[in-house]
N, C-alpha and C positions, 0 to 999 in steps of 0.2 A: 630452643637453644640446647646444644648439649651442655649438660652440666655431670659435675662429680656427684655422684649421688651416694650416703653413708647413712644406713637403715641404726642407728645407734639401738633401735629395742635389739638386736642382735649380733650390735659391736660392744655393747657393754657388759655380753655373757659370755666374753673371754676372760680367763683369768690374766691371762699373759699375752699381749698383741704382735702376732708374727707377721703382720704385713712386713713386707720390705717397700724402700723406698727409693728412688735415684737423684734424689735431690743435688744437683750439681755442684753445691759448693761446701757439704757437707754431706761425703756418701755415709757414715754411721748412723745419717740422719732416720729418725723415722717420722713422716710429716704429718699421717694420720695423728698422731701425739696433739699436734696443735690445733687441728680439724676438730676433731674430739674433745679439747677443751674451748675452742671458739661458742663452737655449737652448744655445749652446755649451760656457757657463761649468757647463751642469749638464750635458751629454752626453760633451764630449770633452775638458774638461779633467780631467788626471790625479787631481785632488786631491791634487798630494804632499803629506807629514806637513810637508816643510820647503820652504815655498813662496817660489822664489828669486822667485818674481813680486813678493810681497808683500813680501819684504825687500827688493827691489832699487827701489823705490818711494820715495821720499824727500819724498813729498809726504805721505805716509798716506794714499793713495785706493785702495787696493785692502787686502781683511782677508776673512780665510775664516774663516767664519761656520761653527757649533758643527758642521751639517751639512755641511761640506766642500767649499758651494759658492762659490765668488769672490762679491763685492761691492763693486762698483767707486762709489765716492763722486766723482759727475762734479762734483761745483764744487772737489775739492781737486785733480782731473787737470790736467795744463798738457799733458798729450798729448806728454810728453816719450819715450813709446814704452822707457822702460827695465824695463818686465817684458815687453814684446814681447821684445824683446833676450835678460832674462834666463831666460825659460821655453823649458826643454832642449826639451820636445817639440812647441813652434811650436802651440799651440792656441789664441794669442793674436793674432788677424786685425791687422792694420794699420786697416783699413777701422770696426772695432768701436772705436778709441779718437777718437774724434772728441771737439774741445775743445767745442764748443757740445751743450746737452743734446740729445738727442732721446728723444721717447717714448711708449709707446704705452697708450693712456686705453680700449683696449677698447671701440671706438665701439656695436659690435655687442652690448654685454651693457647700454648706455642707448639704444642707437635701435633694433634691431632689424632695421635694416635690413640692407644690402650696401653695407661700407665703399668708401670707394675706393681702400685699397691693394688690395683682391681687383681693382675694375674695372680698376683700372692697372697691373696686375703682365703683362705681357708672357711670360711663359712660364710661367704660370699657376700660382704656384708659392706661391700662397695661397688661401684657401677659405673659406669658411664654410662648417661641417656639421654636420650630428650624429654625433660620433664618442667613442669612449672608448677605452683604454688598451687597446693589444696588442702586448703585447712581441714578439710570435713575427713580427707584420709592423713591426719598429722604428715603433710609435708609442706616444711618449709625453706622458703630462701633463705640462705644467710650469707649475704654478700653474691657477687656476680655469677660465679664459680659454683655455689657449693648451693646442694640442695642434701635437706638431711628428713629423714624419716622420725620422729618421734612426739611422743603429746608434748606439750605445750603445758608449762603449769603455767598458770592465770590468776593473778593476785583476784579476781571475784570468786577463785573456785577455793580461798583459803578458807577451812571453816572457821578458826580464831583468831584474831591478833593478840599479837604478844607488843608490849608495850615496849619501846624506842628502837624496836628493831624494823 
C-alpha cells in the first residue's frame, strides 16, 4: 500500500520546518506539524502510568487514551507549554504545541498523486511509497496512512524507574 512515509531521524534535524503544505481548509496550514507530533506521542513518549503531562494541563487538552497514547485536544490548548515543562523525559517538542490547528488530510490516499509536502521537504525527509511494517529497520505504522521511520523507545529498554511517573 502506498503510504506517506517521514524518516523523523532526519526530520527532527531541522531547526526550522519548510515543508509546505495544501491542506484545503487551511492553506497557512503546515500538516507535517501534526504528523510529527502523532508520531512522537506514539514512538517516544514514555507512556507513564501517572502522566505529569496530563495532570499538569489545566485546560484538559491533553488525556491518554485506553492505549497509552497522548491526545492532545487543540481548541482546548492555549499553548501554555506546561506538560512541556512537566514531562520528566522531554519528549514533549516546543515546536509540536502550536496554538493554531494544523493537519494532515492524507492528500495522497484522495488524489493519488505527489503531495507537496514530499515536493517541498528539502532534505527529503518524506515520501511516498509502498512500504509496510519492519521493526528490525525502525519502521513503523502509525495509523492507515502514515508510515514513520525512527527507534521505538520500549519501556523494557528503560534502564531505571523513577517512582509515580
Amino acid at each position: 500500500m502506498r503510504r506517506l512515509f517521514v524518516d523523523l531521524d532526519i526530520c527532527n534535524k531541522c531547526k526550522k520546518c519548510l515543508v509546505s503544505c495544501d491542506y484545503f481548509y487551511h492553506p497557512q496550514n503546515n500538516g507535517i506539524t501534526s504528523l510529527r507530533e502523532y508520531a512522537t506521542f506514539v514512538l517516544f513518549c514514555r507512556h507513564c502510568e501517572k502522566a505529569p503531562c496530563v495532570t499538569s494541563c489545566y485546560h484538559e487538552a491533553l488525556e491518554k487514551q485506553a492505549d497509552g497514547i497522548l491526545k492532545r485536544y487543540k481548541m482546548r490548548c492555549t499553548s501554555c507549554k506546561s506538560c512541556l515543562i512537566a514531562c520528566p523525559f522531554g519528549t514533549i517538542f516546543p515546536d509540536f504545541i502550536p496554538y493554531l490547528d494544523s493537519k494532515c488530510d492524507y492528500c495522497i490516499a484522495v488524489t493519488g498523486g505527489t503531495p507537496v509536502c514530499v515536493s517541498s521537504c528539502p532534505e527529503k525527509a518524506i515520501e511516498i511509497k509502498e512500504i509496510e511494517e519492519d521493526l528490525e529497520k525502525n519502521i513503523y505504522l502509525v495509523g492507515e496512512h502514515l508510515a514513520v521511520h525512527s527507534p521505538q523507545w520500549l519501556k523494557e529498554d528503560a534502564p531505571l524507574k523513577i517512582k509515580g511517573v
